[in-house]
One Martini backbone bead per residue (centre of mass of N, CA, C, O) as a GRO file, in nm:
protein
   88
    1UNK     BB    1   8.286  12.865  10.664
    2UNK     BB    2   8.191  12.854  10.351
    3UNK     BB    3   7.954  12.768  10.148
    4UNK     BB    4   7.895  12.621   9.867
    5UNK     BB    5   7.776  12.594   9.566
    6UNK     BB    6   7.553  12.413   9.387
    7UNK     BB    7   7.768  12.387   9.144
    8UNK     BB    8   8.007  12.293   9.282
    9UNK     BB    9   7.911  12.075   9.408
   10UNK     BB   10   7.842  11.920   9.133
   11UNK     BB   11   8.114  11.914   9.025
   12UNK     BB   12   8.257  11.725   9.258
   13UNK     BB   13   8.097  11.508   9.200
   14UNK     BB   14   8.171  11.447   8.892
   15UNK     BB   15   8.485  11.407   8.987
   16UNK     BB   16   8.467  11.166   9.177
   17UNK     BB   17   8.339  10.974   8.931
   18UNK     BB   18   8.577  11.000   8.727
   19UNK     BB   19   8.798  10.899   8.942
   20UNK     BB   20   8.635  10.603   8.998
   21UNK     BB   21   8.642  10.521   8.700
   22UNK     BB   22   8.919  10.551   8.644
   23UNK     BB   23   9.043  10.361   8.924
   24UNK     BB   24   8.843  10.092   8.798
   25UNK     BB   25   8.969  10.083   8.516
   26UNK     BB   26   9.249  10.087   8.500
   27UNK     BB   27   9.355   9.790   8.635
   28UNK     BB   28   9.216   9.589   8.444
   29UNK     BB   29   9.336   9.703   8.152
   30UNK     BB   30   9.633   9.640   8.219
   31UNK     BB   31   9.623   9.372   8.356
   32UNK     BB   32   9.501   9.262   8.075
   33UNK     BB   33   9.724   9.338   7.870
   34UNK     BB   34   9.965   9.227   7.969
   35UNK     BB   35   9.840   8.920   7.984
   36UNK     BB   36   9.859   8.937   7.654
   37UNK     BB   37  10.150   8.976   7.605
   38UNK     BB   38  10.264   8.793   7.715
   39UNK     BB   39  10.130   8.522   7.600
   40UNK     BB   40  10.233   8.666   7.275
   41UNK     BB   41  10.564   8.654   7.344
   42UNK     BB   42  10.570   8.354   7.528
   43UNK     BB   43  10.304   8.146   7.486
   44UNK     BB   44  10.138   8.156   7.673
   45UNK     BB   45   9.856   8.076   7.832
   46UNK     BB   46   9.517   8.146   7.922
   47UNK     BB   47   9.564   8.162   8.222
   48UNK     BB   48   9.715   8.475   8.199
   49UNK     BB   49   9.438   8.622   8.175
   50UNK     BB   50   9.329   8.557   8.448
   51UNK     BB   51   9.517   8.672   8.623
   52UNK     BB   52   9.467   8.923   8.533
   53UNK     BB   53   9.200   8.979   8.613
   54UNK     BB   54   9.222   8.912   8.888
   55UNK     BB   55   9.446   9.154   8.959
   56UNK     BB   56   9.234   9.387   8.841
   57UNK     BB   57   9.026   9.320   9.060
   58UNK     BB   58   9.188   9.396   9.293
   59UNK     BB   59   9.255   9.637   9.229
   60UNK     BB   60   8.988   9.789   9.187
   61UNK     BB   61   8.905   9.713   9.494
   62UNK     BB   62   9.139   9.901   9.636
   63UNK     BB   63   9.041  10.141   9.526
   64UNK     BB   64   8.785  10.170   9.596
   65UNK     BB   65   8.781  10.144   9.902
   66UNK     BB   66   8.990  10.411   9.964
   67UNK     BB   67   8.760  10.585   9.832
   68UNK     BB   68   8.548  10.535  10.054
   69UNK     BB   69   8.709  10.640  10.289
   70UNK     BB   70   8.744  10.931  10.201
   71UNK     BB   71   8.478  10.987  10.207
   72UNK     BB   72   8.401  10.912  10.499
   73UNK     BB   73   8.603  11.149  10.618
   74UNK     BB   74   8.486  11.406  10.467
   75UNK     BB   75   8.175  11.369  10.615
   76UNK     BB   76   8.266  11.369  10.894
   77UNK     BB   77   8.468  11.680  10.860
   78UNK     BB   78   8.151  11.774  10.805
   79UNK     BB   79   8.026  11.740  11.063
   80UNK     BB   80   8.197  11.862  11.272
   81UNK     BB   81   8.195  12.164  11.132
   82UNK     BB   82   7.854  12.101  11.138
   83UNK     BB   83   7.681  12.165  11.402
   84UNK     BB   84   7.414  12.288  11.388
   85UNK     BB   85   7.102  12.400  11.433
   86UNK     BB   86   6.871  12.485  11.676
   87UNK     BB   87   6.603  12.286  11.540
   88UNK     BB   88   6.772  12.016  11.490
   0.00000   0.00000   0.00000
C-alpha cells in the first residue's frame, strides 16, 4: 500500500484535531444548556446546571476516551502493516 503524501498527512492530522474539538465541546454544551433551559422552564435550582455540567464533562470524558482508542488502534494496524526496512 502506498504512503499517503505529506500534505494528506497533515491535512488527516489536522481533521482529528477538528473532530476531537467538536466531540469534547459538544456534550458539554448540550448538556449546559439543557440544564439552564430545565432551570428556567420549571423553576428549578441552580443545582440543575451544576449537574449539567458533571454530566456535559462525562460525555466530553468519554468521548475523549473512545477517541484515545481509535488512534491506539490505528497507530497499532500501522505498525503491522510496516515492516520496517532492513536498517532499522
Amino acid at each position: 500500500m502506498p504512503k499517503p503524501k505529506m500534505g494528506m498527512t497533515i491535512l488527516q492530522g489536522l481533521s482529528f484535531l477538528g473532530q476531537l474539538g467538536f466531540s469534547l465541546a459538544t456534550p458539554l454544551v448540550l448538556c449546559i444548556w439543557g440544564a439552564i433551559w430545565l432551570r428556567e422552564r420549571f423553576g428549578l435550582g441552580g443545582w440543575v446546571v451544576v449537574v449539567g455540567l458533571v454530566l456535559g464533562l462525562g460525555g466530553a470524558a468519554s468521548s475523549f476516551s473512545g477517541f484515545i482508542r481509535y488512534v491506539q488502534r490505528k497507530a497499532e494496524r500501522k505498525n503491522e502493516q510496516d515492516p520496517g526496512s532492513f536498517n532499522r
